[in-house]
C-alpha positions in Angstrom: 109.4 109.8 64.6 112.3 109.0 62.3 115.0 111.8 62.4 117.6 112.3 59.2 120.8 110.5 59.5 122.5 113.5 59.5 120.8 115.1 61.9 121.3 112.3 64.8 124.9 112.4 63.7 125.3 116.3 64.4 123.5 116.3 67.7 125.6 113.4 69.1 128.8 115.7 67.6 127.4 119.1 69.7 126.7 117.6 72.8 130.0 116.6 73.1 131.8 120.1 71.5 133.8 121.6 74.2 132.5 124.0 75.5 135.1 127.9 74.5 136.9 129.4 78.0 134.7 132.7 77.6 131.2 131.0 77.6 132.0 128.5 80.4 129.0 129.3 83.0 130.2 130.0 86.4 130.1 128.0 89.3 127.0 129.7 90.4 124.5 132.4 89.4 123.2 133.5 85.8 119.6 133.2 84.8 118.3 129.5 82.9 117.8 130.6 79.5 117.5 128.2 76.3 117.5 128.5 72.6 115.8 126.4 69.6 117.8 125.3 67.1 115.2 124.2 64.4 116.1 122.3 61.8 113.9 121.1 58.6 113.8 120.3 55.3 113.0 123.1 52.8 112.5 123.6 49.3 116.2 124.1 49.5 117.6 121.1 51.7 117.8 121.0 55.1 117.3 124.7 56.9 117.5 126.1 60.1 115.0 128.4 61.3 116.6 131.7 62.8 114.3 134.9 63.7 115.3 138.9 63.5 115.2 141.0 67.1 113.5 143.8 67.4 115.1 147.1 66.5 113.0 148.4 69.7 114.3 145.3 72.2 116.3 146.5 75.5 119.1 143.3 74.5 120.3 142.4 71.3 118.4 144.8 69.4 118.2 144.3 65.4 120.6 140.7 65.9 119.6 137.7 64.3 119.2 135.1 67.1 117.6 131.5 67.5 114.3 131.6 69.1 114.6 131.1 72.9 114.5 132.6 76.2 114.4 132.5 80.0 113.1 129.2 81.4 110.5 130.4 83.6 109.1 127.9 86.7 106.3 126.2 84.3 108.7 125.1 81.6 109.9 121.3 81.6 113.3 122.9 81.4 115.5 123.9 78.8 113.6 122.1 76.1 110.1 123.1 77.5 111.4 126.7 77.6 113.0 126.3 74.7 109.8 125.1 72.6 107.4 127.5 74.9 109.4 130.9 73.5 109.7 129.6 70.2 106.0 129.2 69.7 105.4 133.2 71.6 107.8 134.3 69.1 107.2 132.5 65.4 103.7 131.4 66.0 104.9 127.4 65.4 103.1 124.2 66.5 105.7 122.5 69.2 103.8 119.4 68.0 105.4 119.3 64.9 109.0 119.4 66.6 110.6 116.7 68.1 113.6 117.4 70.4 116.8 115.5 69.4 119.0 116.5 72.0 120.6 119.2 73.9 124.4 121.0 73.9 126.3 121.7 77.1 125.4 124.4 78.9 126.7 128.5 77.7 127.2 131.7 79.3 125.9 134.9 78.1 128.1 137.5 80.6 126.4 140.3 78.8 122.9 139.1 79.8 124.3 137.1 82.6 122.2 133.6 80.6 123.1 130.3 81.3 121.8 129.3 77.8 121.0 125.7 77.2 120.9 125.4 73.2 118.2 122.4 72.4 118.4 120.8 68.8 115.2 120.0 67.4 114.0 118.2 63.9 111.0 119.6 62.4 108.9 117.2 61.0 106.0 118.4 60.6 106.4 122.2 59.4 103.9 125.0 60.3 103.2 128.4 59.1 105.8 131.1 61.1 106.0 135.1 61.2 107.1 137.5 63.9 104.3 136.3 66.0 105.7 138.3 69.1 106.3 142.2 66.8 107.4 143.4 70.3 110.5 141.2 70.2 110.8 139.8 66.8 110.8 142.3 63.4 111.1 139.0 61.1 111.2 135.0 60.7 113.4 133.0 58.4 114.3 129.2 57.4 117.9 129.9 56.1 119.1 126.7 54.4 122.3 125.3 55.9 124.0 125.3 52.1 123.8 128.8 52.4 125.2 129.0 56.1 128.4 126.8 55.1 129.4 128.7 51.7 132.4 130.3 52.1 131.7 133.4 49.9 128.7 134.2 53.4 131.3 133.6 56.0 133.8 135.6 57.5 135.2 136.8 61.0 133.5 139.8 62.7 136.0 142.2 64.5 134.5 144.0 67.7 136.5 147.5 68.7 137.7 146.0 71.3 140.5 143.6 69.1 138.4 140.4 69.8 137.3 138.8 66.2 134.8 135.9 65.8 132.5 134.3 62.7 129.5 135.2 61.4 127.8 134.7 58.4 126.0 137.1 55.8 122.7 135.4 54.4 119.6 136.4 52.9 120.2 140.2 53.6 121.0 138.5 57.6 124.5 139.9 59.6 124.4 136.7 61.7 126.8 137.5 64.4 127.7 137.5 68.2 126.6 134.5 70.5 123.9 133.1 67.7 127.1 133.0 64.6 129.2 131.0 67.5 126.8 128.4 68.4 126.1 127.6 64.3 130.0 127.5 63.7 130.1 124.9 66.2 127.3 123.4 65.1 128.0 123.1 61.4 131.9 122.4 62.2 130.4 119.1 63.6 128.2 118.5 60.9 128.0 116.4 57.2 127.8 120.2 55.8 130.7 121.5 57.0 133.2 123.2 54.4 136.6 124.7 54.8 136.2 128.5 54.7 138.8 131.4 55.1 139.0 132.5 58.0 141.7 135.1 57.4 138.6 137.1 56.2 138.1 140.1 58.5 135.5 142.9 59.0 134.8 145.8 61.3 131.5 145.1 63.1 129.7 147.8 61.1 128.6 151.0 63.7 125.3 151.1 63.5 125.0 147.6 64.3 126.9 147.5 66.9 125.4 150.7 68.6 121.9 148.8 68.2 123.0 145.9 69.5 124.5 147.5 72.7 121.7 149.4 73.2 120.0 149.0 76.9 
């Protein structure tokens, strides 16, 4: 299976990205959890496949997010986890992925996830679409040229004073623990690009009431 150049480079970058004091699991408890981060080549370049909460979910309602979820007792792990939810919740073919590698281990406190983020080259694309309506409202490939222009990235301020990026893309507010991961990601990356970071928003209300919902 012969994975992009740039691609092998990036996941040997992550899995060796330190891991930020506030998502540094603790030394016991949290639930296994893992995300998919899907990359492909679109009509656009390479792309990353990101899909839209539910406005109805109890956690992180209405937020874009990378597929993913709990790592239940049948999984192979992280990356079987990781594969199994992204299938429940886009309707892909895990057949057509193969798993690169993984990045260290994160901590969701709000969810109280230990979140293993598994990087993945998609080879062999299949048809997606909010295969699980319950959870997911919408699927997208968002390609990574979009992700690293500066005019779609900025830093998100929460009420409380604490201000991180996020990225505004194909009508997307991509921001909270899903923005963090692909600024680390990307930082690593043959993409990257210098962007200001002096750039500041309010989190708007309504998103941020959704979001902390339940």
């Amino acid at each position: 299976m012969e994975v992009p150049e740039w691609l092998e480079r990036l996941a040997e970058r992550a899995a060796e990205t330190p891991v930020p004091a506030e998502l540094r699991p603790p030394a016991s408890g949290g639930r296994r959890a893992a995300v998919l981060l899907l990359f492909g080549e679109g009509p656009l370049g390479p792309d990353v496949l990101l899909i839209q909460r539910s406005s109805n979910g109890r956690r992180h309602a209405g937020q874009p997010a990378f597929p993913g979820g709990g790592v239940d007792p049948g999984d192979d792990g992280p990356v079987g986890a990781a594969l199994r939810e992204a299938e429940e919740e886009t309707g892909l073919e895990p057949a057509g992925v193969h798993v690169v590698g993984t990045m260290p281990e994160l901590y969701v406190w709000r969810s109280d996830n230990r979140v293993t983020p598994v990087i993945g080259w998609w080879h062999t694309p299949s048809a997606v679409h909010a295969a699980s309506p319950d959870e997911v409202e919408a699927v997208e490939r968002v390609p990574i040229a979009e992700l690293v222009d500066p005019a779609n990235r900025l830093l998100l301020r929460h009420p409380s004073g604490y201000a991180a990026p996020a990225f505004r893309v194909r009508g997307l507010l991509v921001w909270g623990f899903t923005a963090g991961v692909l600024d680390r990601v990307l930082a690593v990356s043959d993409f990257a690009r210098p962007w200001d970071r002096s750039r500041a928003e309010d989190i708007p209300p309504d998103v941020l009431n959704l979001a902390s919902r339940g």
